[in-house]
C-alpha positions, 0 to 999 in steps of 0.5 A, a space after each residue: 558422427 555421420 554414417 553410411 547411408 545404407 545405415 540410415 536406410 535400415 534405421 528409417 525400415 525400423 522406425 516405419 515397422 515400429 509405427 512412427 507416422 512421420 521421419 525428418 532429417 536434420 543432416 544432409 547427404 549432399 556428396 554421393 557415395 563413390 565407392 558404393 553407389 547401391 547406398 545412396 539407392 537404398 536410401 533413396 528407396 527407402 524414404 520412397 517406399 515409407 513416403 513420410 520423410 521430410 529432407 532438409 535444404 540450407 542456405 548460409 545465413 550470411 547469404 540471406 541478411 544481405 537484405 530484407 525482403 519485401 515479399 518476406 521471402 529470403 533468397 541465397 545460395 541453397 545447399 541440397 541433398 543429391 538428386 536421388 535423396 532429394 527425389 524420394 522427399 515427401 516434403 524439403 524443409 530449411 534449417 536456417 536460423 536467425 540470430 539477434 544482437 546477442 548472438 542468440 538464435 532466437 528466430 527462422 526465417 519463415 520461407 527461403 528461396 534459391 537465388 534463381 529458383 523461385 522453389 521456396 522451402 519453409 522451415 523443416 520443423 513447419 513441414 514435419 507438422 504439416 505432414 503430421 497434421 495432413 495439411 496440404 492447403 495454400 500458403 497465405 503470407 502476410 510479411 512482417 505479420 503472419 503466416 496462414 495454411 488452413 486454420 493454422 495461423 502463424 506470428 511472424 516478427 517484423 522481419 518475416 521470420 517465426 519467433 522460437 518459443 523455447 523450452 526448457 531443455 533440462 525439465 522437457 527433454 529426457 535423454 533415453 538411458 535404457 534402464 528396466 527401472 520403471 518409475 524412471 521410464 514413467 518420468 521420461 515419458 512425461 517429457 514431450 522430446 525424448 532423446 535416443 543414440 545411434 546405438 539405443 536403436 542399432 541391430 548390434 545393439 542386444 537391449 535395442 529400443 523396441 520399435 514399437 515404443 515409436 508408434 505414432 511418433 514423429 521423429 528427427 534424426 540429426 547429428 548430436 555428438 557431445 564435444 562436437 561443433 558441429 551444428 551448434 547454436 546459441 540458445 538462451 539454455 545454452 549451446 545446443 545442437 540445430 536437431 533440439 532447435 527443429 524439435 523444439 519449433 515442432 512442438 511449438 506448432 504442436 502445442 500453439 505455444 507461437 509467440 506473438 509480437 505486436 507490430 510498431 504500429 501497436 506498439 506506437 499507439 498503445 504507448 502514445 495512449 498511455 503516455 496521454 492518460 498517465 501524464 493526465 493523471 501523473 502530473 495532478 500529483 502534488 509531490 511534497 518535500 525537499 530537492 533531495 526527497 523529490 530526487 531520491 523519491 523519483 529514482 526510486 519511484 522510476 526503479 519501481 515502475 520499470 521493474 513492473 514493466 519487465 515483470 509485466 511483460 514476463 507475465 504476458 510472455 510465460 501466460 500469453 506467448 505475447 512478446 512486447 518490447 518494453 523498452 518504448 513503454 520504459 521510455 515513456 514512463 521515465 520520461 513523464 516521471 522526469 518530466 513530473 519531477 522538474 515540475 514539481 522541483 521548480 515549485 519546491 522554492 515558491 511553495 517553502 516561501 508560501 508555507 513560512 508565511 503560512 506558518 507565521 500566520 498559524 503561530 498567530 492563531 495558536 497564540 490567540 486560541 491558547 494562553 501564556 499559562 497554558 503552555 507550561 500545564 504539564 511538568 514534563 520532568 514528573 510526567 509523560 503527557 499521557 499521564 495528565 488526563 485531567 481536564 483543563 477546561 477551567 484554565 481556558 480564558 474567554 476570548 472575543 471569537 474575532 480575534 480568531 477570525 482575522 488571521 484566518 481571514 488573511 491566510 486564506 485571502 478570502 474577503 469575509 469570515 464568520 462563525 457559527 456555534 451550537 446552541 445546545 438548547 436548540 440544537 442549531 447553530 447562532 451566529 457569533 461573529 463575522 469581519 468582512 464588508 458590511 453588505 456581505 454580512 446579510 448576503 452571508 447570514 441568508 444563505 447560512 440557513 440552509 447550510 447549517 440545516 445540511 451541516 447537522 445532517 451531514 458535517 462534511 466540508 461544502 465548497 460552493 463555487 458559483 452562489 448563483 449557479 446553485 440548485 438550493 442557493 440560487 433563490 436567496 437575493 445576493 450581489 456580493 457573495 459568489 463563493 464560500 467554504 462551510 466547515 464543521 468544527 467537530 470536537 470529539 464527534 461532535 459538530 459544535 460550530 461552522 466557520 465561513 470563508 467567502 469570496 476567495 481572493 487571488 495573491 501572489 503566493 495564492 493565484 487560484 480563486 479556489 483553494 489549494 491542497 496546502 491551504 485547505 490542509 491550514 484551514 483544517 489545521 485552523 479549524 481544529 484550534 477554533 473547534 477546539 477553543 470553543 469547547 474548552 469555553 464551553 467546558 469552563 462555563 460547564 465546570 463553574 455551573 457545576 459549582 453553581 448547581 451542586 458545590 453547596 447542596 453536596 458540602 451542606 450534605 456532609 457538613 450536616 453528617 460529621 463537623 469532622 469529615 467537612 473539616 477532612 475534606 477541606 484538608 485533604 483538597 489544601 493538601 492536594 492543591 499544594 501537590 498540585 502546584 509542586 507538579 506543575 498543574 494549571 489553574 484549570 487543573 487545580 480547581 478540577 481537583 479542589 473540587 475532587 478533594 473536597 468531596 472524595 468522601 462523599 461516599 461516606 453519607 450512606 455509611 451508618 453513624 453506628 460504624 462511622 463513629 464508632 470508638 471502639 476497633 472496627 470489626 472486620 465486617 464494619 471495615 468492609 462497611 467502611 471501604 464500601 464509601 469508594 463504591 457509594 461516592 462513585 455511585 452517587 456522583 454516576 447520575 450527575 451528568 456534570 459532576 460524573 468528571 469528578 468520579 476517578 478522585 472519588 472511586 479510587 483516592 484508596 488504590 495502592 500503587 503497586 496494585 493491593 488497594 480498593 475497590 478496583 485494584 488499579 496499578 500505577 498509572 493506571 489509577 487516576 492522576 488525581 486519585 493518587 494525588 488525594 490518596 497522599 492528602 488523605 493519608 497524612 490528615 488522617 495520620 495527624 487529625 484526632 480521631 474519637 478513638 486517639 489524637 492526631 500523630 506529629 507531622 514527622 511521623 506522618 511525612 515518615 509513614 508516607 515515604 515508607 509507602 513511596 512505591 507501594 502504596 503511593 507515586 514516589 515522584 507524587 511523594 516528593 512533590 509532597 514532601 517539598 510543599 510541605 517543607 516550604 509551607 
């Protein structure tokens, strides 16, 4: 509520002898008052005798935007305070604000002038800071960029007006409720505005504010009413009144807390360069998957990207004061990803018709690289395939290496193929097959020399462009060789072959002279089939040379030591063999564990003859003895580097199944499929053979014995398995 202007006279005395350096009206007085003239003199006076008080003009909005200025100087029809308030200003300051599409007061423009008068007036809140700071230097006006006075520098927005940064209200503004509680008093006076009443200051009042706590204060008087409409504007924290505005714009030029925006000129530049390095980048990518991936992947990924934006742009703004529209940069982003999309979406049917025939070609090679046998190794019904860890190197038939070769050769379109395997005496690889033109045969095998030599250093796949152009090939003689892929074949970390594709050829479904994504991800695929097949034959000839080197001199071993434990072994491993077959195993995988079987009780060659065969019970030191033969045969084998496979069958056929066996005390699946196959065999020809000490039980009593244990000392699905092949033996 507006008061008499002697009123305010008295107020301005009080803030003066309290300290306060400089006073601003956010109110005008703009009619005498008739009735008594003396308080419009004292109020003249007063701001005269204090000499720091800054009055406002204004002028309606509508008045200004009629149109924009090219000088940024808006010009309208000016409200003022009467001529004897006017003329005892220190300094005048418009109150003006713009608003934005929203309705929101978001700007001040940063001159206005009288229609015609060229006075201009700045904003009030920017003379206030002025006189604060005692800046009295000539104002530089750059429109559409900036304001500078002195040092002080000023953003403008395109439209010549000052951005307001605001605060937020509720944490920066402490509205003064006259309380003797301190730790609240401290807490208000951490806020930069602090809000007081006509009342909290007036004489009438017994508790008023001391003057003193407004030294070296600037302050704002102005109209805050609560319920009023009076000067109200929409802010983005809501209705506030024209007074916060002006404050709030002061502590703007207080702290430099200016918001900055960037220019269209910027704005057009930093977005074309963007949109060039990202779409150089963006449309490298090869999306895979279906229409429906490739639609729901780019609304997502659109989603994602413009959620960055804004977010990055909040960032700049909250840590910056930088203002960006990012709506352009948004655009642009949306546009290259649809863009991205189409293309992608318009290869999506050519690439699924490559992909099938590439796909015929892989099932060629995988019929090539594994046999008809091989596919049913495991029975899946019995077993999950971690529990077959047995080798099956021995069921891998030997198969001429061109075979592999030319399907390779067809789905790569490359003129020529070769193979190189290691020679693990030598440790370099040998040529082992090759299909292609005969005169590129010796161009290949020329420059194969220097490329094995890298390969054993580093097996990394090397793709040569240009023969002739290459620093350590361009001196081996050739015409018909120009490009070629080198790639290790690598089976458990170990480079045991390179296979050579050379001359890649163009096609319809492969218009490239060098190899895409998709089909260097095939030849990977190829690669490893063929690395794969090479060591499953270099493991079947491994297996037999171990029949070769130790079978004889291990069963002469224990055919020499007791005629009953050879014939115990050969039982035991036609036991096994027939639980094997129940299951499902491959050749491979049988004769893998005949050959454990049949020397599971090697260990017994260290037991003394005195306990081995002794006819009388065991003590239990001498059954220690005997259970030792587990601990013996896995030592026996450990040195043999090519009988060391055959240890699981050795070390741990006495484990139980539910975890109480020997020597290890392994549970379930952790004990060796083979181990828990030997470990039935053994059990029932031990039943049903004739000991030194009493003959052999019945079959019955055996198969009995054994189902009791099913679950505890045996695999119950093992059990079954050797139950049936018993019945239909």
């Amino acid at each position: 509520m507006a008061l008499a202007q002697d009123r305010y006279a008295e107020l301005l005395y009080y803030l003066k002898e309290g300290g306060a350096d400089t006073i601003a009206f956010d109110m005008f007085f703009d009619l005498p008052d008739i009735k008594h003239p003396r308080n419009d003199v004292a109020l003249s006076d007063a701001a005269s005798d204090i000499d720091a008080i800054i009055f406002p003009v204004w002028s309606p909005t509508a008045n200004l935007l009629r149109s924009r200025p090219a000088d940024g100087i808006y010009k309208g029809r000016l409200i003022k305070n009467i001529d004897i308030i006017s003329d005892s200003a220190k300094r005048v300051g418009h109150l003006n604000v713009f608003y934005d599409s929203d309705g929101t007061a978001r700007s001040t423009p940063v001159q206005i002038a009288g229609s015609d008068s060229n006075e201009r007036f700045i904003p009030l809140s920017l003379a206030v800071y002025l006189e604060q700071m005692g800046i009295d230097q000539k104002m530089i006006l750059n429109p559409g960029n900036s304001l500078q006075i002195g040092k002080l520098y000023i953003p403008l927005n395109s439209r010549s007006c000052i951005p307001i940064n605001y605060i937020d209200f509720e944490k920066q503004v402490n509205i003064y409720h006259g309380t003797n509680i301190k730790w609240i008093e401290t807490l208000g006076q951490e806020k930069p505005i602090t809000l007081y009443s006509f009342y909290d200051v007036s004489p009438q009042n017994e508790n008023r504010v001391p003057a003193d706590q407004f030294k070296d204060k600037v302050v704002f008087i102005g109209v805050a009413t609560p319920g009023s409409e009076q000067d109200i504007h929409v802010t983005p924290f809501g209705r506030k009144f024209g007074i916060f505005i002006q404050a709030n714009l002061f502590y703007n030029f207080l702290t430099e807390r200016l918001i900055s925006i960037p220019g269209p000129f910027y704005t057009i530049t930093i977005v074309t360069a963007l949109s060039i390095i990202i779409s150089m980048l963006i449309f490298r990518i090869h999306i895979r998957g279906s229409a429906y991936m490739l639609l729901a992947g780019g609304v997502l990924f659109s989603f994602v990207i413009a959620s960055i934006i804004v977010f990055t742009g909040l960032i700049l703004f909250r840590k910056s004061n930088l203002m960006i529209d990012m709506v352009p940069f948004v655009v642009m982003f949306l546009m290259l990803i649809g863009t991205c999309l189409t293309v992608n979406l318009s290869s999506v049917s050519g690439e699924s018709a490559m992909r099938d025939i590439q796909l015929n070609l892989l099932l060629e090679v995988g019929e090539i690289t594994t046999s008809q046998d091989e596919s049913n190794q495991y029975s899946l019904k019995l077993f999950n395939k971690e529990d077959i860890q047995i080798t099956s190197a021995l069921a891998i038939p030997s198969r001429p290496p061109e075979e592999l070769l030319g399907p390779i050769m067809r789905i790569t379109h490359c003129e020529a193929t070769a193979l190189y395997t290691l020679n693990g005496d030598t440790c370099s690889y040998k040529h082992s097959a090759f299909i292609g033109p005969d005169e590129i045969k010796g161009e290949a095998q020329r420059i194969s020399e220097p490329v094995n030599k890298q390969m054993r250093v580093d097996a990394k796949p090397i793709w040569v462009e240009t023969v002739s152009r290459h620093p350590g090939l361009s001196h081996i003689k050739n015409n018909n060789l120009h490009s070629f892929l080198a790639v290790p074949l690598v089976v458990k970390k170990q480079t045991i072959g390179i296979l050579y594709l050379y001359n890649k050829q163009t096609s319809k479904i492969s218009p490239f002279a060098e190899f895409t994504t998709e089909e260097l991800r095939l030849i990977s695929s190829f690669s490893h089939q063929v690395g794969i097949a090479l060591e499953n034959q270099r493991l079947y000839t491994d297996i037999h040379d171990i029949f070769l080197d130790y079978i004889k001199s291990i069963a002469a071993a224990l055919d020499a030591r007791d005629a009953y434990t050879h014939g115990h072994s050969r039982r035991v491993a036609e036991f096994s063999v027939g639980i094997g077959k129940e299951i499902g195993l491959s050749d491979g995988e049988l004769e893998f564990l005949e050959l454990s079987a049949t020397i599971h009780d090697i260990g017994k060659i260290g037991i003394g003859e005195n306990v081995l065969n002794k006819p009388e019970k065991l003590t239990g030191e001498e059954f220690q003895i005997i259970k030792s033969h587990v601990v013996k045969g896995s030592k026996i084998l450990e040195p043999m580097s090519r009988l060391r496979a055959l240890m699981p069958g050795v070390r741990h056929h006495h484990e139980r199944y539910d975890g109480k066996g020997y020597p290890d005390s392994l549970k379930g699946n952790e004990i060796h499929l083979v181990a828990r196959i030997i470990s039935i065999a053994d059990t029932y020809d031990a039943i049903t053979s004739s000991r030194v000490y009493r003959n052999g039980l019945p079959p019955e009593v055996a198969f009995k014995e054994i189902e009791n244990g099913s679950g505890t000392q045996f695999d119950p699905k093992l059990v079954l398995a050797f139950i049936k092949f018993m019945k239909n033996s």
